[in-house]
C-alpha positions in Angstrom: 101.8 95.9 122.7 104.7 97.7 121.6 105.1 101.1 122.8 106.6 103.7 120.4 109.2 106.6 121.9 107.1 109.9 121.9 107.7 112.1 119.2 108.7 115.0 121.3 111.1 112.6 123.0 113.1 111.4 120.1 113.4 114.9 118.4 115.0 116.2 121.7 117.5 113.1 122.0 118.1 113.0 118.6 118.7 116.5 117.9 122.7 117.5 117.8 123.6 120.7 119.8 126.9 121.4 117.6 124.9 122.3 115.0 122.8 125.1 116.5 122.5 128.2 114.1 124.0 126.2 111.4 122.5 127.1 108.0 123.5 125.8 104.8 124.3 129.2 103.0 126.3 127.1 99.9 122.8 126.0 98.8 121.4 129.3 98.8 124.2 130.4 97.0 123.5 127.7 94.3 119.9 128.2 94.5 120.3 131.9 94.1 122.4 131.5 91.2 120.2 128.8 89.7 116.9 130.8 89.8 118.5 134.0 88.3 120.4 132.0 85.3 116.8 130.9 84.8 115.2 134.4 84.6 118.3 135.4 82.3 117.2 132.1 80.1 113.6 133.3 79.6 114.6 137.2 79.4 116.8 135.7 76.0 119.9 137.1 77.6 122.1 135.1 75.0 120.7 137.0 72.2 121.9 140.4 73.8 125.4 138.5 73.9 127.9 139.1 70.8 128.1 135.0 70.6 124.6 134.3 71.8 123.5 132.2 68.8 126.8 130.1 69.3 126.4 129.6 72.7 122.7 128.7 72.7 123.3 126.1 69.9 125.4 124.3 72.7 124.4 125.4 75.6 121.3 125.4 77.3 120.7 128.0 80.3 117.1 126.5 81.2 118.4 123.0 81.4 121.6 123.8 83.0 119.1 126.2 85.9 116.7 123.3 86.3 118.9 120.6 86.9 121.0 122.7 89.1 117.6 123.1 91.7 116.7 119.5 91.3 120.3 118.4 92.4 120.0 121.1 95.3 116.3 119.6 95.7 117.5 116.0 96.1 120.0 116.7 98.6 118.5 118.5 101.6 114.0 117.5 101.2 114.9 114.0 101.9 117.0 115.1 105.7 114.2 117.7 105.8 111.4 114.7 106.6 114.1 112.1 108.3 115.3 115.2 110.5 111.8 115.6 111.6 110.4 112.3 111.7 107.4 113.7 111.4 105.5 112.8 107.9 102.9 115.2 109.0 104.8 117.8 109.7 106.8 117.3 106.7 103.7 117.8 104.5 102.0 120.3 106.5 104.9 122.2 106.1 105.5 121.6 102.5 101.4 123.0 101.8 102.2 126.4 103.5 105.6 126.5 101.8 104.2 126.1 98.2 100.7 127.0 98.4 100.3 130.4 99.4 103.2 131.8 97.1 102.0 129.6 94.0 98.3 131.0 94.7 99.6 134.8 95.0 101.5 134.6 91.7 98.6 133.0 89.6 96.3 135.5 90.9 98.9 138.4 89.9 99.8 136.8 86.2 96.1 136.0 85.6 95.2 140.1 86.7 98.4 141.0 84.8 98.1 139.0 81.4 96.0 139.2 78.6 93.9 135.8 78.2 95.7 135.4 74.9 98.9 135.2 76.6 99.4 131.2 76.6 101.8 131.9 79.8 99.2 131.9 82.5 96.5 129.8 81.4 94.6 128.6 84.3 90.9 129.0 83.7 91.8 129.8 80.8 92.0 126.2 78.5 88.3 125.2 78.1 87.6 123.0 80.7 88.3 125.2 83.9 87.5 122.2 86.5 90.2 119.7 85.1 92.5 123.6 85.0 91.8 123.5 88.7 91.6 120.4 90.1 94.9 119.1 88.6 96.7 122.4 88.9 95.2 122.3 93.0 97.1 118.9 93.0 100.1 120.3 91.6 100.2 117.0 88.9 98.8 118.8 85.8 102.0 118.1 83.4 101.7 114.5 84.6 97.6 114.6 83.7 97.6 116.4 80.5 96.4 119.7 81.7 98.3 122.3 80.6 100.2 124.3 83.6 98.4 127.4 85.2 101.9 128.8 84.5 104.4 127.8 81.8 107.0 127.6 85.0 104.8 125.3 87.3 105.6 121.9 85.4 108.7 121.5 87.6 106.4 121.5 90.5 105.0 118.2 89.6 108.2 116.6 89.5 108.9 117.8 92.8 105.5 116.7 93.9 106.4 113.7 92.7 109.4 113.4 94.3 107.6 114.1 97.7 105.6 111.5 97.2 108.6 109.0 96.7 110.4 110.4 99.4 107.5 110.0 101.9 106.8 106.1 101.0 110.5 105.1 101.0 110.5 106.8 104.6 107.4 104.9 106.1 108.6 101.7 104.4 112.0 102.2 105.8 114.1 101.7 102.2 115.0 105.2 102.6 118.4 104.8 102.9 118.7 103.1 99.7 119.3 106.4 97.5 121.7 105.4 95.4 120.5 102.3 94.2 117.3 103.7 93.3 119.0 106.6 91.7 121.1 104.5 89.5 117.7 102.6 89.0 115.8 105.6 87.2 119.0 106.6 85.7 119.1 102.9 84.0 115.4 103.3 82.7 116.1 106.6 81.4 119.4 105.0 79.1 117.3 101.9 78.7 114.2 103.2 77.2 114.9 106.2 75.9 111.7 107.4 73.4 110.3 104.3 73.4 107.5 104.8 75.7 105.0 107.3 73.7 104.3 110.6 76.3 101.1 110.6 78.3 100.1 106.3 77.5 97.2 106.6 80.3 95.3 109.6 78.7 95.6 108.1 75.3 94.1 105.5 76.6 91.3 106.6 78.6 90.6 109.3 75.9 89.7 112.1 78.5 91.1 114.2 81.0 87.9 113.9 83.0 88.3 110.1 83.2 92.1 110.4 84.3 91.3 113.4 87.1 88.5 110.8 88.3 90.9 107.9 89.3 93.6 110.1 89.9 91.7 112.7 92.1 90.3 110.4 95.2 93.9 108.4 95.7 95.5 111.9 95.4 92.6 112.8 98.6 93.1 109.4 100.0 96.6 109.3 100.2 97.0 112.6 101.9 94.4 112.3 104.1 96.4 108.9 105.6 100.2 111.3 105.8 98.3 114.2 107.5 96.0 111.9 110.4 99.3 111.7 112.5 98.8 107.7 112.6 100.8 105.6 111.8 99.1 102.7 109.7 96.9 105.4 108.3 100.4 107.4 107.2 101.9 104.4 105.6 98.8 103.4 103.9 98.4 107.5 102.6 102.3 107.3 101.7 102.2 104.0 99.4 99.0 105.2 97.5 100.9 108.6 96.9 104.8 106.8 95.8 102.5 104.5 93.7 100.5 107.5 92.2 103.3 108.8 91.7 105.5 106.2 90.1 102.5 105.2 87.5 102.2 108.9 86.5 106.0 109.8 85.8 106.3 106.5 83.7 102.9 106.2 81.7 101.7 110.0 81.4 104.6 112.6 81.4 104.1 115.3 78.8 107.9 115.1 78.6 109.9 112.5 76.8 110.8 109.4 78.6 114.3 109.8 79.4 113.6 113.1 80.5 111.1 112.1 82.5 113.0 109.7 84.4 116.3 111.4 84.7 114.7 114.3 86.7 114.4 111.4 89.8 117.5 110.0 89.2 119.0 113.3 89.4 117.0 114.5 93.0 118.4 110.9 94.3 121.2 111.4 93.3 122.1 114.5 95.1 120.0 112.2 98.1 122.8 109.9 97.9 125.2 112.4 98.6 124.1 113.7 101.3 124.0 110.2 102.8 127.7 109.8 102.0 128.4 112.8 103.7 126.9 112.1 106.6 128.1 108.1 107.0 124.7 106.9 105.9 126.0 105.9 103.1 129.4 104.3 102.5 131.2 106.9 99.6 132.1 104.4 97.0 129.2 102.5 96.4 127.3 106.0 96.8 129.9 107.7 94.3 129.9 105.0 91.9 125.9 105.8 91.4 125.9 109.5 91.0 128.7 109.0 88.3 126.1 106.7 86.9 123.4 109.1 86.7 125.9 112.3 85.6 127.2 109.5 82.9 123.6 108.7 82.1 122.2 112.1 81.9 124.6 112.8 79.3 124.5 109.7 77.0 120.4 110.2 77.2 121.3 113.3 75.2 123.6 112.3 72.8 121.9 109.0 72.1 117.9 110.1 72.1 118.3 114.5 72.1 117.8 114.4 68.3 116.4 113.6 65.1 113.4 116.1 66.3 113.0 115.1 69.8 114.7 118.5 71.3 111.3 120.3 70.2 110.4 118.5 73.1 113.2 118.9 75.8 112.8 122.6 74.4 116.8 123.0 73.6 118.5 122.9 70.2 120.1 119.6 70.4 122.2 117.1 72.0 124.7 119.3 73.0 122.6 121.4 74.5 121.0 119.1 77.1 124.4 117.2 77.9 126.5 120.0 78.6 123.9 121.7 80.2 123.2 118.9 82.6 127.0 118.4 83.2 127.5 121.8 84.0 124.9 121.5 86.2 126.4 119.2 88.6 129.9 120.6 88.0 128.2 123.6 89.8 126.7 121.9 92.6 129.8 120.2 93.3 132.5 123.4 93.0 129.9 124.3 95.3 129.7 121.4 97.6 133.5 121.7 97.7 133.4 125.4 99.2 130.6 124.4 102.1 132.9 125.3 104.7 133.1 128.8 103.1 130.8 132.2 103.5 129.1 133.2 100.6 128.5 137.0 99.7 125.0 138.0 101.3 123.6 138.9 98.1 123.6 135.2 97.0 122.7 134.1 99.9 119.5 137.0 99.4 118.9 135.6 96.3 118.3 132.0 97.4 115.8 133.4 100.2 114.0 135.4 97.5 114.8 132.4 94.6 110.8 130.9 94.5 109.2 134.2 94.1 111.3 134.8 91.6 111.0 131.8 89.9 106.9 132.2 90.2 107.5 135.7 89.3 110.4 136.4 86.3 107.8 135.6 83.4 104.9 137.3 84.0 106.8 140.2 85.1 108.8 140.1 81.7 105.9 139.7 79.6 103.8 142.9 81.3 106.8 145.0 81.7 107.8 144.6 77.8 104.8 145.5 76.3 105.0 148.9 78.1 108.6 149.8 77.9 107.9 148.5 73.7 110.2 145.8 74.0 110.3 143.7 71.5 111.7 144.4 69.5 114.9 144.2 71.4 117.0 147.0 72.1 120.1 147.4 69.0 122.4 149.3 71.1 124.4 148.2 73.8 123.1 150.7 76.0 119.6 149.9 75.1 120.4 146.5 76.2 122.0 147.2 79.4 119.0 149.4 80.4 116.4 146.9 79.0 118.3 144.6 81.4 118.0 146.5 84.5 114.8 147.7 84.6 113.7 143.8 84.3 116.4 142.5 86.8 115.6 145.7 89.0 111.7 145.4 89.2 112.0 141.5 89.5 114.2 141.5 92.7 112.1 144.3 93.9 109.0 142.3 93.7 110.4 139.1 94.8 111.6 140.5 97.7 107.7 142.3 98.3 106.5 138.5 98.0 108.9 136.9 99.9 108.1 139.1 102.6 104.9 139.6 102.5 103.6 135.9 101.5 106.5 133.7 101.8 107.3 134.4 105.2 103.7 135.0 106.8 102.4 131.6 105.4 105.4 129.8 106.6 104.8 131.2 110.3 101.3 130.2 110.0 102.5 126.3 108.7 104.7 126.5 111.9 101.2 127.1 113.9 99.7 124.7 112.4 101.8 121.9 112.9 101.8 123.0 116.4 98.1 123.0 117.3 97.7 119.4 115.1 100.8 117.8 117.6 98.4 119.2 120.4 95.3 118.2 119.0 96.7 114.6 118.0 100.1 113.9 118.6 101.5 111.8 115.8 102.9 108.2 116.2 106.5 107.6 114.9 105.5 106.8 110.7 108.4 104.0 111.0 109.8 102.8 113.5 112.8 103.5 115.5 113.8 105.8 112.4 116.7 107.4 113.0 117.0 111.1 112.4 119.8 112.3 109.4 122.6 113.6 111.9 123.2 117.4 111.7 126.5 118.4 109.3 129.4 119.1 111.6 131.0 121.1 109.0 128.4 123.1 107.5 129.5 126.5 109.1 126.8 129.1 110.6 125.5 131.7 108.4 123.6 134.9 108.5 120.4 134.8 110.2 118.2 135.6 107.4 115.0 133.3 106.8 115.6 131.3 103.4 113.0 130.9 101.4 115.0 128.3 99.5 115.7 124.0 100.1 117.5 124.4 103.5 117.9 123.4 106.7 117.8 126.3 109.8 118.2 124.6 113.3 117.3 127.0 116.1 117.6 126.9 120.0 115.0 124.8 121.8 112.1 127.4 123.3 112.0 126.4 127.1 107.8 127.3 127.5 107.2 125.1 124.0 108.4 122.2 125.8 110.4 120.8 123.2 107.2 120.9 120.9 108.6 123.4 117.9 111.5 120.6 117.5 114.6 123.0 117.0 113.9 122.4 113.5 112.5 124.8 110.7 112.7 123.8 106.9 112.4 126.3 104.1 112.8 123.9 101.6 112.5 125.6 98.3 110.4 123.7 95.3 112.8 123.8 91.6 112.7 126.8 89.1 111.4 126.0 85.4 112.8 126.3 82.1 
């Protein structure tokens, strides 16, 4: 019978001292930037701005912000899981990452909003059971359940994207990133609108019906990635990727190429990271992110029209090409300053960047209504001041939650994870998977917990035994338009 490495034995050999303390503070930068370009999109910064209306017609700050997080996404949750080796860990830590933070913001924007406001609208759409159970699943834009906030349908791509993630890494094709990037990026340019949005509910005719097939392999599935074996975790992994897979093509809410550029994208960014660190040779791995920047723009210009923006939400082709463009222009400028320090109040803002992406629009929409806004301020200094108190009570309470929730729940994940590796140590999920190897040239950065998609690798406790792994995550889930 073959006899698998312990767990605890290959995270010590496999684990690269050079790279103690290393944090990846370009990301947090990026992330930062991202999530705040995203609460500017949604505060209608552009309107404030003398060219606003120009600008907006070609230019789309929501796109350009989500796309930004996805790239930063795809790059670093893949090494997150492969660093580990650990599916269970992975998603363990994933549940107390997301969770807790998610819960604490609907609570607040349910307490804080009127039931009219369509921005929060869990238990509020009719049918409060399908509102909870898809919501709890984190698939609702992919079910046809509207979002318990307008900002949480980037979540279920993410979720998604975990899923995908997790099945390539039990079925060891995890290292094919690029292919399957250029793969989605293909369909996307391939199909375009051709595939009518949400096929299965049409269909089945009912919600109900859908959340009754999709709920128990949602169960099933992660019941097999959490019980630390190995079959069981496989098994759990290929029901969630296939979940998964059948929900992004045949039940988006979102238009097809849309839909399927969002994974191209997050592999994309996969595929890079690869490159970087010689899993992947650079051409071959180049050659396919071109593909899918290439892609993402022609989707625009070729489908972005004739009406179908009112459901990418931007004014038109322009928009959504030069937004996505710009995007990865971004992450790249950023990519190529890696070996740089970034200003500590970037670096703030990705710690702080998921609470205030759960937080920006609930927070605008209570704090308008008192301060009589709209209708917007005429003078400039009327704007200005409009703008700080919003930016100024947003970081405040971002910072409160991060704190307060962000940082509590992850210590409590970490504690978890540790008393389920004492309760059942978990068996390799593929074997003789080798770990991502740590960057040599990502430089160390401030010390500060990110809240954000990042790895932190910290010394080895001598009285854990090598059990806490030298490895925490704060991987941060993408902002929303």
């Amino acid at each position: 019978m073959k006899q698998h490495i312990p767990l605890l034995a290959r995270r010590k050999t496999t684990q690269a001292p050079a790279a103690t303390g290393a944090r990846l503070g370009w990301l947090d930068a990026l992330r930062g930037f991202a999530a705040l370009v995203v609460a500017m999109h949604h505060f209608d910064v552009l309107w404030m701005l003398p060219f606003g209306g120009l600008i907006r017609r070609n230019f789309d700050l929501g796109v350009f912000g989500v796309m930004l997080f996805f790239i930063v996404s795809g790059y670093i949750i893949p090494a997150s899981l492969e660093r580990r080796g650990d599916v269970r860990a992975f998603w363990i830590g994933r549940i107390f990452r997301i969770y807790p933070a998610l819960i604490v913001a609907l609570a607040a924007s349910i307490a804080m909003l009127p039931a009219a406001d369509g921005s929060t609208s869990l238990l509020r759409t009719g049918d409060d059971l399908a509102s909870l159970v898809a919501n709890g699943m984190m698939l609702q834009d992919l079910l046809g359940v509207r979002n318990g906030m307008n900002v949480t349908w980037t979540l279920c791509y993410e979720m998604v994207f975990y899923f995908l993630v997790t099945m390539l890494f039990t079925r060891g094709l995890h290292r094919h990133s690029g292919v399957i990037a250029a793969a989605f990026a293909g369909a996307a340019l391939a199909i375009g609108t051709a595939l009518a949005p949400q096929l299965l509910l049409t269909e089945l005719g009912s919600v109900r019906q859908l959340l009754l097939i999709v709920t128990p392999v949602f169960l099933l599935g992660f019941w097999g990635v959490l019980s630390g074996n190995r079959k069981l975790t496989g098994a759990g992994a290929l029901l969630l990727g296939g979940l998964g897979l059948v929900l992004l093509t045949l039940n988006s809410r979102a238009v097809t190429f849309e839909t399927l550029l969002i994974p191209a994208t997050m592999f994309a960014g996969t595929a890079l990271y690869r490159a970087q660190h010689g899993q992947l040779r650079r051409a071959p791995a180049l050659i396919a992110c071109g593909f899918v920047v290439a892609a993402g723009v022609l989707v625009g210009w070729l489908y972005n029209r004739n009406g179908i923006q009112a459901h990418t939400w931007t004014s038109g082709w322009k928009a959504f090409s030069l937004s996505y463009l710009a995007a990865w222009v971004l992450f790249g400028l950023g990519f190529l300053l890696r070996n740089r320090r970034f200003p500590k109040v970037l670096t703030w803002l990705g710690a702080i960047s998921f609470s205030l992406y759960l937080l920006h629009f609930p927070l605008l929409r209570t704090l308008g209504p008192l301060l009589g806004v709209p209708p917007m301020p005429s003078s400039t200094l009327g704007k200005f001041a409009w703008t700080g108190i919003f930016l100024a009570v947003l970081l405040a309470a971002s910072h409160l939650m991060y704190r307060l929730v962000e940082l509590p729940a992850q210590r409590l994940g970490r504690r978890v994870q540790q008393a389920a590796e004492r309760r059942r140590p978990s068996t390799p999920a593929t074997p003789a998977a080798p770990a991502i190897p740590a960057a040599p040239d990502t430089p160390a950065a401030p010390t500060t917990a990110s809240a954000g998609p990042e790895v932190i690798l910290v010394p080895r406790q001598p009285d854990l035994a090598g059990r806490e792994a030298a490895l925490r995550v704060h991987d941060e889930p993408s902002s929303a338009r």
